[in-house]
Backbone of each chain as nested JSON, in Angstrom:
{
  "chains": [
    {"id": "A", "residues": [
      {"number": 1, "name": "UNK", "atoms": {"N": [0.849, -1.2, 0.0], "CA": [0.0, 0.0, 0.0], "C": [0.887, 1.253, 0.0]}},
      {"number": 2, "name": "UNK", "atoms": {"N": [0.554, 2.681, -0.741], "CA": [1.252, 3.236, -0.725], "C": [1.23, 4.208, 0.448]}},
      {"number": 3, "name": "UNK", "atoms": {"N": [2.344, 5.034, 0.816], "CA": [2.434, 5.69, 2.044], "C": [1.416, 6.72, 2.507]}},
      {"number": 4, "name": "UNK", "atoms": {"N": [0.99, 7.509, 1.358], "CA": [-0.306, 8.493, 1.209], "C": [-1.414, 7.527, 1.578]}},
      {"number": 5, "name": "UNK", "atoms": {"N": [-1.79, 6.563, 1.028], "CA": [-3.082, 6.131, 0.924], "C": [-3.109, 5.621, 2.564]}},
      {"number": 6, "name": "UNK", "atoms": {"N": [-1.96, 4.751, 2.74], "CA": [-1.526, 4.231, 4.445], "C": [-2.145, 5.462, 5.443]}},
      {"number": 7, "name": "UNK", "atoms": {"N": [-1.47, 6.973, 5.547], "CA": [-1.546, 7.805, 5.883], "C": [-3.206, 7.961, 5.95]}},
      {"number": 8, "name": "UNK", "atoms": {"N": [-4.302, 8.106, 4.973], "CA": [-5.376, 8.402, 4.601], "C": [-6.067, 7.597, 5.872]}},
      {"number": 9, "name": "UNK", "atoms": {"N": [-5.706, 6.611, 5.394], "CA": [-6.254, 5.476, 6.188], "C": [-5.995, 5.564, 7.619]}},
      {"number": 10, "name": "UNK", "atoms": {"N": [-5.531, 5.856, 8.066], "CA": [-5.125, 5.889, 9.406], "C": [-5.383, 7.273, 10.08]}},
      {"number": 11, "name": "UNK", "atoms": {"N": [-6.204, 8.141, 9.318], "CA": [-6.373, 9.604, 9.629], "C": [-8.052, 8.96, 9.593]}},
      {"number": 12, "name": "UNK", "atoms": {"N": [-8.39, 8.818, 8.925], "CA": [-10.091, 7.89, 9.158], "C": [-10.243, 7.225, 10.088]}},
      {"number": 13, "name": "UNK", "atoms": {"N": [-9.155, 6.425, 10.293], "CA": [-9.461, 5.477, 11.55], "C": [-9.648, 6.085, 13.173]}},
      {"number": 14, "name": "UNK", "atoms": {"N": [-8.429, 7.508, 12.86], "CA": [-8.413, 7.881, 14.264], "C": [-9.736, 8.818, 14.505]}},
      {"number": 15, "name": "UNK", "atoms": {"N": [-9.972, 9.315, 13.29], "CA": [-11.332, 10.101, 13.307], "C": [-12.355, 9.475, 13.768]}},
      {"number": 16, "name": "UNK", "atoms": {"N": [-12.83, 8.042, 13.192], "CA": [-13.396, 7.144, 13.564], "C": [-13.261, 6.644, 15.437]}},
      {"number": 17, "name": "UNK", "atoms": {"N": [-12.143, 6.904, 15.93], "CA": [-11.557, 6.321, 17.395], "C": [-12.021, 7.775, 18.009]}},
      {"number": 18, "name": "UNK", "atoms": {"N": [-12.215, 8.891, 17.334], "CA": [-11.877, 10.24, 18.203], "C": [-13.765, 10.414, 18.59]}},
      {"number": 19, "name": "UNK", "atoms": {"N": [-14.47, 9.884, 17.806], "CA": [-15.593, 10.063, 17.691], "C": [-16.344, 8.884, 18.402]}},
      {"number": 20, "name": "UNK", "atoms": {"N": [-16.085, 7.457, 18.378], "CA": [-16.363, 6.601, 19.44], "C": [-16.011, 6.971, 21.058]}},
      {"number": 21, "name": "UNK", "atoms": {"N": [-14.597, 7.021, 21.255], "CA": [-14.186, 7.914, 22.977], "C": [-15.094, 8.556, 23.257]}},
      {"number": 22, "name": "UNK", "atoms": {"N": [-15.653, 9.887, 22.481], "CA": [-16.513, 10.762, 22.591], "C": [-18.058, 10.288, 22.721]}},
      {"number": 23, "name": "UNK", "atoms": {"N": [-18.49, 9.425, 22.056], "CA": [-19.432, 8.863, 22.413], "C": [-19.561, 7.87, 23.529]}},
      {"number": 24, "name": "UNK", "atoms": {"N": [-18.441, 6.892, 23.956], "CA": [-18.805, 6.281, 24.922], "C": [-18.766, 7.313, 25.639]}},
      {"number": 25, "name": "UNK", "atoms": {"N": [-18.165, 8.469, 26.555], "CA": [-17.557, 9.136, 27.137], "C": [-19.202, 9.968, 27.468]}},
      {"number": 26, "name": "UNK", "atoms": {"N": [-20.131, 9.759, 26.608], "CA": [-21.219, 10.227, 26.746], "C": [-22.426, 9.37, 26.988]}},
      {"number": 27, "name": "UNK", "atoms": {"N": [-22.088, 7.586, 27.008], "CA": [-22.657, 6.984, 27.076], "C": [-23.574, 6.804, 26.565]}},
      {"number": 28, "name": "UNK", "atoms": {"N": [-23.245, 7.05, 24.797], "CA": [-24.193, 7.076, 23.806], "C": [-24.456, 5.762, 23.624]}},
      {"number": 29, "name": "UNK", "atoms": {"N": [-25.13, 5.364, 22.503], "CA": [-25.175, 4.113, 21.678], "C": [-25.461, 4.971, 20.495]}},
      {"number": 30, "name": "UNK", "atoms": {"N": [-24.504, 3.86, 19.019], "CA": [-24.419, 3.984, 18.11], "C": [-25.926, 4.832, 17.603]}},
      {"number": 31, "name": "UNK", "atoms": {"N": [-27.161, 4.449, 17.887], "CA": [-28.194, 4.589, 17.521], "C": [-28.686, 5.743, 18.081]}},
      {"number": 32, "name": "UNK", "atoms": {"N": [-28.498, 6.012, 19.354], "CA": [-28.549, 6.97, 19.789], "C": [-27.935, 8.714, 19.382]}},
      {"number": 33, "name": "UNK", "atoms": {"N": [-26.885, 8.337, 18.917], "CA": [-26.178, 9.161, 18.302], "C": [-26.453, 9.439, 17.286]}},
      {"number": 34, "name": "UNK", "atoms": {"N": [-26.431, 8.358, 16.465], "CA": [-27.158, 8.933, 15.19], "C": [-28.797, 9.808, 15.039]}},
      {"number": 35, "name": "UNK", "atoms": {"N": [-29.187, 9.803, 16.326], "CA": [-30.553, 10.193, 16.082], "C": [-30.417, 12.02, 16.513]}},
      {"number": 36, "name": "UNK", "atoms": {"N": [-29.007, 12.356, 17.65], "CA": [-29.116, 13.506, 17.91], "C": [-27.878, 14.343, 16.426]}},
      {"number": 37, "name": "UNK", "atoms": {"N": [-27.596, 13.556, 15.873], "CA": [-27.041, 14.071, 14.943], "C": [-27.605, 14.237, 13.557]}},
      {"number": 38, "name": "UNK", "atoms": {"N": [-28.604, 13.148, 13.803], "CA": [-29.617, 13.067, 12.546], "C": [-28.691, 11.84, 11.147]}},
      {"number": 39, "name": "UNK", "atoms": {"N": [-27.88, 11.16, 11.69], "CA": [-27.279, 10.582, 10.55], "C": [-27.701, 9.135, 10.86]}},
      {"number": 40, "name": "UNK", "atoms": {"N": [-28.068, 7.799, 9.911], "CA": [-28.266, 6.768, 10.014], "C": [-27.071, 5.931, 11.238]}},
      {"number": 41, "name": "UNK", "atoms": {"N": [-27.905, 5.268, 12.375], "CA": [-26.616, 4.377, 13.33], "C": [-25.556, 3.535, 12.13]}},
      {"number": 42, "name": "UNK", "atoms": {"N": [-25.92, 3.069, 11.116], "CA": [-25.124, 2.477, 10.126], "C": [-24.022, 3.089, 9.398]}},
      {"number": 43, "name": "UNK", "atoms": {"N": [-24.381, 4.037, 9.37], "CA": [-23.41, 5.472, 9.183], "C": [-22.321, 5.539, 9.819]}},
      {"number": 44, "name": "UNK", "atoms": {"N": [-22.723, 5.572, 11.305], "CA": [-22.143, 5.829, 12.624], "C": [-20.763, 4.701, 12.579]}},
      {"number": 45, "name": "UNK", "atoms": {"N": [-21.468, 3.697, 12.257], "CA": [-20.619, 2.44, 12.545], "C": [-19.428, 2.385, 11.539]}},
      {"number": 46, "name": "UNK", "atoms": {"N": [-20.014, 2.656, 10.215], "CA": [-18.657, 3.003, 9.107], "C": [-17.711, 3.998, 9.744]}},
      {"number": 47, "name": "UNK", "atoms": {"N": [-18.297, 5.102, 10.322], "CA": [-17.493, 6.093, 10.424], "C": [-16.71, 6.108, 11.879]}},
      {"number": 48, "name": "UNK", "atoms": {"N": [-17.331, 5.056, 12.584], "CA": [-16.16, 4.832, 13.639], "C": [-15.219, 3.451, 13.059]}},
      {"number": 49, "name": "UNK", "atoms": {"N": [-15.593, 2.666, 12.196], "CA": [-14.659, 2.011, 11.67], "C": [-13.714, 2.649, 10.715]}},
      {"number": 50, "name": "UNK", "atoms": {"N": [-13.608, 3.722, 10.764], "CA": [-12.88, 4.377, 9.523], "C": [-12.896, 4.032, 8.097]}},
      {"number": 51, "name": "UNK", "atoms": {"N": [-13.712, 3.736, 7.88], "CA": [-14.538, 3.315, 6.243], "C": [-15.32, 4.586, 5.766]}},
      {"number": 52, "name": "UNK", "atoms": {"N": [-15.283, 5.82, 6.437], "CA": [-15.843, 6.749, 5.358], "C": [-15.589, 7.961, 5.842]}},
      {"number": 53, "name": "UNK", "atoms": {"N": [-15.155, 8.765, 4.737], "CA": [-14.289, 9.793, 3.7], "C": [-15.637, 11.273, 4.18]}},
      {"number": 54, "name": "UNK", "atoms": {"N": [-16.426, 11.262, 5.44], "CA": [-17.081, 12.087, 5.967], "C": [-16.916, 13.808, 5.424]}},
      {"number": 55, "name": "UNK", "atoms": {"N": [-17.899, 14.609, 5.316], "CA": [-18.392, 15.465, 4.426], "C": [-17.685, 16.474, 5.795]}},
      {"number": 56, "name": "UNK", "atoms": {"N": [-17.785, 17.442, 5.582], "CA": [-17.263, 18.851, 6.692], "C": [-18.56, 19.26, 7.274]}},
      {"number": 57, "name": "UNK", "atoms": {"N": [-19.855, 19.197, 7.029], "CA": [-21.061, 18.832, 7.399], "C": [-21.393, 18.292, 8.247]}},
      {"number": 58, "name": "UNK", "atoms": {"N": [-21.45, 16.915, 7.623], "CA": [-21.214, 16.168, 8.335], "C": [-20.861, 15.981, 9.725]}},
      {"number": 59, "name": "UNK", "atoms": {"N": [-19.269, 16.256, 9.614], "CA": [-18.682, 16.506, 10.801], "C": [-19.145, 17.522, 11.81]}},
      {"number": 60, "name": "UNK", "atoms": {"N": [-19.946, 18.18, 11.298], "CA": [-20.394, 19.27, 12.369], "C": [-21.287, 18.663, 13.023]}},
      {"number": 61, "name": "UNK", "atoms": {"N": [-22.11, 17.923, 12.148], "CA": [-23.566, 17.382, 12.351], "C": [-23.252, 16.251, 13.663]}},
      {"number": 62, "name": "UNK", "atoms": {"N": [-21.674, 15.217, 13.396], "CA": [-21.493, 14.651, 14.337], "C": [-21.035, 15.582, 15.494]}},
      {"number": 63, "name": "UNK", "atoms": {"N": [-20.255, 16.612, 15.638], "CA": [-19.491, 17.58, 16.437], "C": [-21.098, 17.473, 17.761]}},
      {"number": 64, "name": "UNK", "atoms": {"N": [-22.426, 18.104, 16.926], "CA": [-23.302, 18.617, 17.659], "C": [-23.551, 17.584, 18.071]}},
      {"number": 65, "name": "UNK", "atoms": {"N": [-23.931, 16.105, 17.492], "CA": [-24.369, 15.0, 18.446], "C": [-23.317, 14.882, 19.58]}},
      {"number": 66, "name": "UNK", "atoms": {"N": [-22.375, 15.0, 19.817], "CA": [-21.542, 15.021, 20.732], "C": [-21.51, 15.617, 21.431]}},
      {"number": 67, "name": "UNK", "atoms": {"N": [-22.14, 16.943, 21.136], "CA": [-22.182, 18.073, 22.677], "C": [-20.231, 18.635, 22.316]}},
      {"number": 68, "name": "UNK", "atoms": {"N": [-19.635, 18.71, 21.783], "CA": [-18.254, 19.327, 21.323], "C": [-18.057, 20.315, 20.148]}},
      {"number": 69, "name": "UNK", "atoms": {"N": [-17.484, 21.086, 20.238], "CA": [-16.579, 21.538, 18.815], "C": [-16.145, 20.692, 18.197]}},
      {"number": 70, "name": "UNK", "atoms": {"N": [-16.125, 21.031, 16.733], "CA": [-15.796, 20.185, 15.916], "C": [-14.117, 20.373, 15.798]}},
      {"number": 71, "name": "UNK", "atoms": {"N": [-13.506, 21.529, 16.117], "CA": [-11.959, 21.212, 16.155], "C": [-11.759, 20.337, 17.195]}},
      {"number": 72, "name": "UNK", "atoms": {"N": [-12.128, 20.299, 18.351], "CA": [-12.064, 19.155, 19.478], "C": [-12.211, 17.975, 19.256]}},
      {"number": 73, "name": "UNK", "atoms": {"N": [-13.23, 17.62, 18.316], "CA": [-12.795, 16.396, 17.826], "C": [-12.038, 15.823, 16.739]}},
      {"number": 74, "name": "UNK", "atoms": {"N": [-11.529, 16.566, 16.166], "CA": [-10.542, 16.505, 14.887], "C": [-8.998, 16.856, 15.86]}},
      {"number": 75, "name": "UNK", "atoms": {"N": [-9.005, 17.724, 17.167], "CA": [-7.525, 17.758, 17.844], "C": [-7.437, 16.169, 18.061]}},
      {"number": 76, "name": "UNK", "atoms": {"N": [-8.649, 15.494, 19.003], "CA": [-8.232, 14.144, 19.668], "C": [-8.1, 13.479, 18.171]}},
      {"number": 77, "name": "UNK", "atoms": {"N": [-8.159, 13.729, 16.816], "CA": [-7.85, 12.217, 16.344], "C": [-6.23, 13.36, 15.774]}},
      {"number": 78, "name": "UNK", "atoms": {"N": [-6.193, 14.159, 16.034], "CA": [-4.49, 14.492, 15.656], "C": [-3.704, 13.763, 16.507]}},
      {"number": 79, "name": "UNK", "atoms": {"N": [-4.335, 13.838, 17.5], "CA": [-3.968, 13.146, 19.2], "C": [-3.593, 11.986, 18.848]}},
      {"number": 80, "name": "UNK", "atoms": {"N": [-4.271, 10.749, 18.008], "CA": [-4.638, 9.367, 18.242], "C": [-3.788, 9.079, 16.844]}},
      {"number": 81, "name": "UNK", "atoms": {"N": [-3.607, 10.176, 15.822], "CA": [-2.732, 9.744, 15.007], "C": [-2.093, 11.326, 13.881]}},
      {"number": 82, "name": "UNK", "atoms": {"N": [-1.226, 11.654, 14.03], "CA": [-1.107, 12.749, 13.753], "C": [-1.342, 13.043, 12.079]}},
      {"number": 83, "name": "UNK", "atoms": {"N": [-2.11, 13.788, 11.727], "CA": [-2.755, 14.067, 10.219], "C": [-1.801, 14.81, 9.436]}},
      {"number": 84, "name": "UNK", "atoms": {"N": [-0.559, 15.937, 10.286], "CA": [-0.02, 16.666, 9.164], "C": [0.908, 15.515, 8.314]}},
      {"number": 85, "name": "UNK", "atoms": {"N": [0.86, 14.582, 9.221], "CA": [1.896, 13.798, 7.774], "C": [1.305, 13.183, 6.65]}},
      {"number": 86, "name": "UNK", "atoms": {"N": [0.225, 13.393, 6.883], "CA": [-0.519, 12.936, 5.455], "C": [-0.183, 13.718, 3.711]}}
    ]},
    {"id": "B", "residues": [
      {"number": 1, "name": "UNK", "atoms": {"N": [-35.472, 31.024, 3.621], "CA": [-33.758, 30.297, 4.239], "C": [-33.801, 29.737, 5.605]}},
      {"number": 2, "name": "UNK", "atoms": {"N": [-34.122, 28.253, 5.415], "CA": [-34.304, 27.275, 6.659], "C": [-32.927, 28.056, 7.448]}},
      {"number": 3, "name": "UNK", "atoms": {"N": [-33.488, 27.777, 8.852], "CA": [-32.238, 28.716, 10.138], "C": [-30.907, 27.602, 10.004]}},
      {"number": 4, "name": "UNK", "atoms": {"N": [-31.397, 26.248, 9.643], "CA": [-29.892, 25.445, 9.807], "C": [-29.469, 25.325, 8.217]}},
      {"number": 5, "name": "UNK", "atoms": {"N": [-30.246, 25.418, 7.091], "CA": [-29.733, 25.807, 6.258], "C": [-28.44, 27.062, 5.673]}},
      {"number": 6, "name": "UNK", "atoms": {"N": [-29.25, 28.021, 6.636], "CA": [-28.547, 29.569, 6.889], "C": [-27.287, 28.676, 7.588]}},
      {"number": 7, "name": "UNK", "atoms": {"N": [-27.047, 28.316, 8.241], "CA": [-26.128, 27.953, 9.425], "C": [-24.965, 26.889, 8.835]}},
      {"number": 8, "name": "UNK", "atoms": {"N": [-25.766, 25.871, 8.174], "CA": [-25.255, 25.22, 6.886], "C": [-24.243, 26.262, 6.246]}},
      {"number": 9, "name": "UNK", "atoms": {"N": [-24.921, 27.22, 5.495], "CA": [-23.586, 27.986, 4.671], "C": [-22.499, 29.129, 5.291]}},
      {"number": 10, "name": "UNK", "atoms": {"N": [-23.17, 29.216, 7.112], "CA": [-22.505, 30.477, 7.414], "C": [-21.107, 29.238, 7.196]}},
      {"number": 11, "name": "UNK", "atoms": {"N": [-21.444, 28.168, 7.973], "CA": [-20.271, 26.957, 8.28], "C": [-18.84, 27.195, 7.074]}},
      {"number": 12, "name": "UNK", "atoms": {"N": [-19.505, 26.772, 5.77], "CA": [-19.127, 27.079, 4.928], "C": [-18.123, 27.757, 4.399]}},
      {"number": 13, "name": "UNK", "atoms": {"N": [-19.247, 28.959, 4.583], "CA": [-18.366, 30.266, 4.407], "C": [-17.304, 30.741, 5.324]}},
      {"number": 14, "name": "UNK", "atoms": {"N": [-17.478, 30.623, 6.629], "CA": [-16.328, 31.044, 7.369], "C": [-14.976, 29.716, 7.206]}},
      {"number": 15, "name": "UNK", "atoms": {"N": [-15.502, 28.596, 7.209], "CA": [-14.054, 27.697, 6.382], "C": [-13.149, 28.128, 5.661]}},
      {"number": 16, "name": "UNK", "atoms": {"N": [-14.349, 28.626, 4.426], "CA": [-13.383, 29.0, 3.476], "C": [-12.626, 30.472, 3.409]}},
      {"number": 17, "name": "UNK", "atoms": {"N": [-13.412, 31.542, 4.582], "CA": [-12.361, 32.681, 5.053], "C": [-11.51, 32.366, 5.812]}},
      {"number": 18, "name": "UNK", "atoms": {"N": [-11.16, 31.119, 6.64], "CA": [-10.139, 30.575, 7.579], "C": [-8.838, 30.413, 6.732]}},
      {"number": 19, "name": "UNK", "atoms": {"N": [-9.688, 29.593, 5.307], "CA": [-8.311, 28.819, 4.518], "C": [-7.806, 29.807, 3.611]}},
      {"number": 20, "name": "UNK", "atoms": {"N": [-8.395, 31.192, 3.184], "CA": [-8.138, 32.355, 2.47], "C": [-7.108, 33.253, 3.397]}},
      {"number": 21, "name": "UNK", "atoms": {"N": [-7.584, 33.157, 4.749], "CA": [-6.586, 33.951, 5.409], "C": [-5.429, 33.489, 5.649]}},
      {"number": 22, "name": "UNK", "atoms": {"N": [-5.538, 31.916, 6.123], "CA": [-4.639, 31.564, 6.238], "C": [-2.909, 31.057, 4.866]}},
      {"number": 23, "name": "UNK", "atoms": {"N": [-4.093, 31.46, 3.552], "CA": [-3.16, 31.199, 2.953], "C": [-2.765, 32.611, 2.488]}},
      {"number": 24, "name": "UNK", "atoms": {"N": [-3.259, 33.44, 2.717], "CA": [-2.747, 35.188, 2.361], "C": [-1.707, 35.179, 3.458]}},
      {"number": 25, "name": "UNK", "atoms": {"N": [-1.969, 34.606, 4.849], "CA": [-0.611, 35.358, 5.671], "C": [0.88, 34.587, 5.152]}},
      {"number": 26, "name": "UNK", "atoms": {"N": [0.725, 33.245, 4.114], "CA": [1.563, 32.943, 3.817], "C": [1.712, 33.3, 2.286]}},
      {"number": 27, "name": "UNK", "atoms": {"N": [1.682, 34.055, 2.041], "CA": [2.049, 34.994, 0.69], "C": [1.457, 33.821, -0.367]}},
      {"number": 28, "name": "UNK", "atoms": {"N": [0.573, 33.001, -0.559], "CA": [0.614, 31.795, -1.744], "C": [-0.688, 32.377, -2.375]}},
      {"number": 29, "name": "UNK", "atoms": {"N": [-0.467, 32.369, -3.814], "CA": [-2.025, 32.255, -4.461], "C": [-2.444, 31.082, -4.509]}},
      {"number": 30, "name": "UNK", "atoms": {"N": [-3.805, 31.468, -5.113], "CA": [-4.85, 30.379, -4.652], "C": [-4.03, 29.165, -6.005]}},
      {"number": 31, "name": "UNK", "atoms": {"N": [-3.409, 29.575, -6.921], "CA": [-2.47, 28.352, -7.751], "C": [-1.589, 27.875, -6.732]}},
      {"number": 32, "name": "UNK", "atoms": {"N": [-0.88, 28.349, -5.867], "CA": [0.391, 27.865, -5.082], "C": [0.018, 26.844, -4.752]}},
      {"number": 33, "name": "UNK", "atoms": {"N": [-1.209, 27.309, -3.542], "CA": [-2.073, 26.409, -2.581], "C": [-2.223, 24.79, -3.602]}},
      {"number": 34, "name": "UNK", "atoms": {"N": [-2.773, 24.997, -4.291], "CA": [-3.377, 24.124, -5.493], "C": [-2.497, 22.918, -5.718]}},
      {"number": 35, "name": "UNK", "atoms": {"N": [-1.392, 23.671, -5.992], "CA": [-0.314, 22.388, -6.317], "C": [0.586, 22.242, -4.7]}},
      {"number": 36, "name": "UNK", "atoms": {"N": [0.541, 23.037, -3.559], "CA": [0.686, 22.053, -2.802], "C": [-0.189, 21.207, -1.843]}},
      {"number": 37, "name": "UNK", "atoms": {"N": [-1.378, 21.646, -1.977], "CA": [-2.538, 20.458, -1.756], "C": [-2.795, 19.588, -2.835]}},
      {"number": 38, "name": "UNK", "atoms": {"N": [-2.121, 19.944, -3.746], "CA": [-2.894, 18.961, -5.253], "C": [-4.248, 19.163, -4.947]}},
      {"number": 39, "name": "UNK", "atoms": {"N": [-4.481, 20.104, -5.436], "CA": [-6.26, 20.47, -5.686], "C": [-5.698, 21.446, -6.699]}},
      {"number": 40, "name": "UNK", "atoms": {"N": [-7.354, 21.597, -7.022], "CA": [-7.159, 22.45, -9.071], "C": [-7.035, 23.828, -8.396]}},
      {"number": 41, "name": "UNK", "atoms": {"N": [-6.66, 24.739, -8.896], "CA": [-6.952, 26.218, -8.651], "C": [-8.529, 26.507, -8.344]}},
      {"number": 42, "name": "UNK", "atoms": {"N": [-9.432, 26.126, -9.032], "CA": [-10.352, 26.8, -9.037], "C": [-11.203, 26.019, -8.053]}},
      {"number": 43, "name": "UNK", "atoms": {"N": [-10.825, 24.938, -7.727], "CA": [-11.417, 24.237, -6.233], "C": [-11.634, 24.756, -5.032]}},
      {"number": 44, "name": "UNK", "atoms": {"N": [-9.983, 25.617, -4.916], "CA": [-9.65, 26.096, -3.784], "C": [-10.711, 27.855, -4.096]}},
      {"number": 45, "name": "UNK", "atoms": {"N": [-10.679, 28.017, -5.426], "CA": [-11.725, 29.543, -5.418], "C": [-13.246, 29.142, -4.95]}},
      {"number": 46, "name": "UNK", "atoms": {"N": [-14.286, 27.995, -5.025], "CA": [-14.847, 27.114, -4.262], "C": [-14.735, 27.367, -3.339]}},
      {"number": 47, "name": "UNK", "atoms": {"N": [-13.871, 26.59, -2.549], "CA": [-13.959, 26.546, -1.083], "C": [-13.756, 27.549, -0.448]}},
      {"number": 48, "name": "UNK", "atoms": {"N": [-12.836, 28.667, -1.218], "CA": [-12.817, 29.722, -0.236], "C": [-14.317, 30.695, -0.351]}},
      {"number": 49, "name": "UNK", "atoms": {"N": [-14.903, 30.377, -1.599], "CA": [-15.926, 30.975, -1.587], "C": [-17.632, 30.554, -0.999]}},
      {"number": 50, "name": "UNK", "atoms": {"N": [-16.917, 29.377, 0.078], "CA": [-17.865, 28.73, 0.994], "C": [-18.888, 28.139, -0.066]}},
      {"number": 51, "name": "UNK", "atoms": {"N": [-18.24, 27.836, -1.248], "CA": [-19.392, 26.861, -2.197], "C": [-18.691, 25.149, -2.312]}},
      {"number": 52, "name": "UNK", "atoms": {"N": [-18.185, 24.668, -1.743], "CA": [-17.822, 23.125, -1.774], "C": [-18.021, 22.39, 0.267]}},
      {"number": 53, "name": "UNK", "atoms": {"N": [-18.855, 21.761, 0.219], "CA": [-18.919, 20.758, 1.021], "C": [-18.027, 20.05, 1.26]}},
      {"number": 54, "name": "UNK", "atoms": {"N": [-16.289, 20.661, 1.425], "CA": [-15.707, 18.884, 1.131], "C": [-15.432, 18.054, 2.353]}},
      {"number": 55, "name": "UNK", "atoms": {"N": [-14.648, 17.328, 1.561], "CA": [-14.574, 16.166, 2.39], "C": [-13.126, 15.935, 3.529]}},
      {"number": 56, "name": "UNK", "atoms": {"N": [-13.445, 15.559, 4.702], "CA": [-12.388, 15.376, 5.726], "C": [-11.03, 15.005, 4.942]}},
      {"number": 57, "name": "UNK", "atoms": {"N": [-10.878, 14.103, 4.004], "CA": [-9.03, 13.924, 3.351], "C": [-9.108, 15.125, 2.666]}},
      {"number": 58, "name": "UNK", "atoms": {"N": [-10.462, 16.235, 2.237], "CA": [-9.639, 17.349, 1.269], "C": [-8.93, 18.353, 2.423]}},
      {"number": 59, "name": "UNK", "atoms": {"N": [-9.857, 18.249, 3.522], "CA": [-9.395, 19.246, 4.326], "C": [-7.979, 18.889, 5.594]}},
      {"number": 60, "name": "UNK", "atoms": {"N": [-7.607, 17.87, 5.16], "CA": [-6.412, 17.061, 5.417], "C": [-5.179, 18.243, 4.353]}},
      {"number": 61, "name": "UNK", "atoms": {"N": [-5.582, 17.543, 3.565], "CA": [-4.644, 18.27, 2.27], "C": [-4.614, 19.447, 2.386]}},
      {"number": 62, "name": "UNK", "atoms": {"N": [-5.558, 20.401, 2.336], "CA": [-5.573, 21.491, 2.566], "C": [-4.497, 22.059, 3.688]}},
      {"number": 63, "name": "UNK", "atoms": {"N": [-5.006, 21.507, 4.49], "CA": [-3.881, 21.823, 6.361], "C": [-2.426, 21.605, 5.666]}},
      {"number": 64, "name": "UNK", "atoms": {"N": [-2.526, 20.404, 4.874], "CA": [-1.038, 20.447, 5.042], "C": [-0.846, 21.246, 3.968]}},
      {"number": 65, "name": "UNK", "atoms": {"N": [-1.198, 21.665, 2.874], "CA": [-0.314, 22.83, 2.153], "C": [-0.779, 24.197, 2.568]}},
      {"number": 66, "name": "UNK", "atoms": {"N": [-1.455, 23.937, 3.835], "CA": [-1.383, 25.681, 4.692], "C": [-0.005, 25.255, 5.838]}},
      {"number": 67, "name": "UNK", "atoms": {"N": [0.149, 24.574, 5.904], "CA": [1.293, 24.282, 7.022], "C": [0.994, 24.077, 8.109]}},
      {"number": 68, "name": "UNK", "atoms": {"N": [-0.159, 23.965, 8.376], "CA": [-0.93, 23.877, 9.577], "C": [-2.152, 22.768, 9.807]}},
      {"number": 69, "name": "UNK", "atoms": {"N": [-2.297, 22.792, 11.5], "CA": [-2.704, 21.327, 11.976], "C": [-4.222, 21.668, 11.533]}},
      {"number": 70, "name": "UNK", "atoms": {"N": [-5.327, 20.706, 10.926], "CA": [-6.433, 20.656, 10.641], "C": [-7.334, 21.154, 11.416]}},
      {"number": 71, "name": "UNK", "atoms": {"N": [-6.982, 21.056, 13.167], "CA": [-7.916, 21.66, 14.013], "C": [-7.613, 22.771, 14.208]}},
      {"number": 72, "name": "UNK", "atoms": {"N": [-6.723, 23.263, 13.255], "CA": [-6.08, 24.734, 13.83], "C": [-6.857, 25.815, 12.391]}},
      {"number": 73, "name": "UNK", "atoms": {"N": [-7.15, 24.91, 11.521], "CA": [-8.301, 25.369, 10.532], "C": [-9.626, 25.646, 10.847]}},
      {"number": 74, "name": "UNK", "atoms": {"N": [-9.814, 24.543, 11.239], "CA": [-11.422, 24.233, 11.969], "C": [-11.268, 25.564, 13.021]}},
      {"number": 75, "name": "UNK", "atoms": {"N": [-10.514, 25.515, 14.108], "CA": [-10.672, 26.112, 15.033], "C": [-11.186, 27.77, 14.791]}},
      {"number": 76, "name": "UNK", "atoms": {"N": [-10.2, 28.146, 13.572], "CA": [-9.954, 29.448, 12.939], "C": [-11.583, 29.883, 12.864]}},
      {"number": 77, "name": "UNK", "atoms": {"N": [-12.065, 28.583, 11.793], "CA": [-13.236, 28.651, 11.304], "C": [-14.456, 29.153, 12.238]}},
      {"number": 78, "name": "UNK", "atoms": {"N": [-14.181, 28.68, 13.203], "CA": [-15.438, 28.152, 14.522], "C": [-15.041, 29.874, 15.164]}},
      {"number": 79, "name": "UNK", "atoms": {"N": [-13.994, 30.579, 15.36], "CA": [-13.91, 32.203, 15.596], "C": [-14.545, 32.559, 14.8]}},
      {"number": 80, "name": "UNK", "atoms": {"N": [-14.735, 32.764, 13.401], "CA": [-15.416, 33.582, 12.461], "C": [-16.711, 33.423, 12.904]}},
      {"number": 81, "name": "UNK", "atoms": {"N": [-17.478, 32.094, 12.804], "CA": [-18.756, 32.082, 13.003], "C": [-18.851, 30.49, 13.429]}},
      {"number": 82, "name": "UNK", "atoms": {"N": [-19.567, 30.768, 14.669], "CA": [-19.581, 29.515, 15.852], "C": [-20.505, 28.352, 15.02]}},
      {"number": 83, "name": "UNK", "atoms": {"N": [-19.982, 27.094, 14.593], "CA": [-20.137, 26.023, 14.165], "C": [-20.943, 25.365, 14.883]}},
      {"number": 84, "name": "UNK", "atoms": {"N": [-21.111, 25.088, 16.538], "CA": [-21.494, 24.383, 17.142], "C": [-23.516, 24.98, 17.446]}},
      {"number": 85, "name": "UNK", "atoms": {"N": [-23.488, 26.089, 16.489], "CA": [-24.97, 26.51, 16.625], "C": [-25.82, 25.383, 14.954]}},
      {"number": 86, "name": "UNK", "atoms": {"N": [-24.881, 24.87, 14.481], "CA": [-25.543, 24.743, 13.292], "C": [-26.777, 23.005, 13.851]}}
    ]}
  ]
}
């Protein structure tokens, strides 16, 4: 795999990890979350598996189900895997 | 103009004054930017003009040919006009 795409991948994943913490941390459920964010729980589940390439929207849309800023949750996945080397 | 619609594009729009300022304090036109995000020129006239939705790896790319950490974009963004109302 090449180093960019490696990189990609592993910037999804932590996004995906930065956004689960945050939800257990709130003692959500997948379903639950998706309902104060308005996005399908199936959604939820790609996007904490790091399987999807999430809209800037989006991300807000999750930010608000979370009760956070949306840089706050984009710092913890710099946190969990650092993005400028992408 | 639905209120989260409105809120929808303030989002938008202040992104793309985050990534305009931030690439004016580093002397680059919106071509510089282009080829060191690898995005087209006129993508980045888009986004700064709060007309592209994109996506979390564009705004990866982006950070890194602003030189700067992704939440430090976002963050910029969320001063102009508070994200967490949308």
């Amino acid at each position: 795999m090449q180093k960019s795409k490696q990189h990609r991948k592993n910037a999804l994943k932590a996004l995906g990890e930065a956004v689960r913490n945050r939800r257990l941390e709130l003692s959500l459920s997948q379903e639950g979350l998706g309902q104060t964010a308005d996005l399908h729980r199936t959604y939820i589940t790609d996007i904490e598996g790091g399987l999807r390439n999430l809209s800037f929207l989006t991300l807000l849309r999750l930010a608000k189900g979370l009760n956070c800023l949306p840089s706050e949750l984009i710092a913890e996945a710099e946190n969990l895997s650092g993005f400028h080397k992408i």
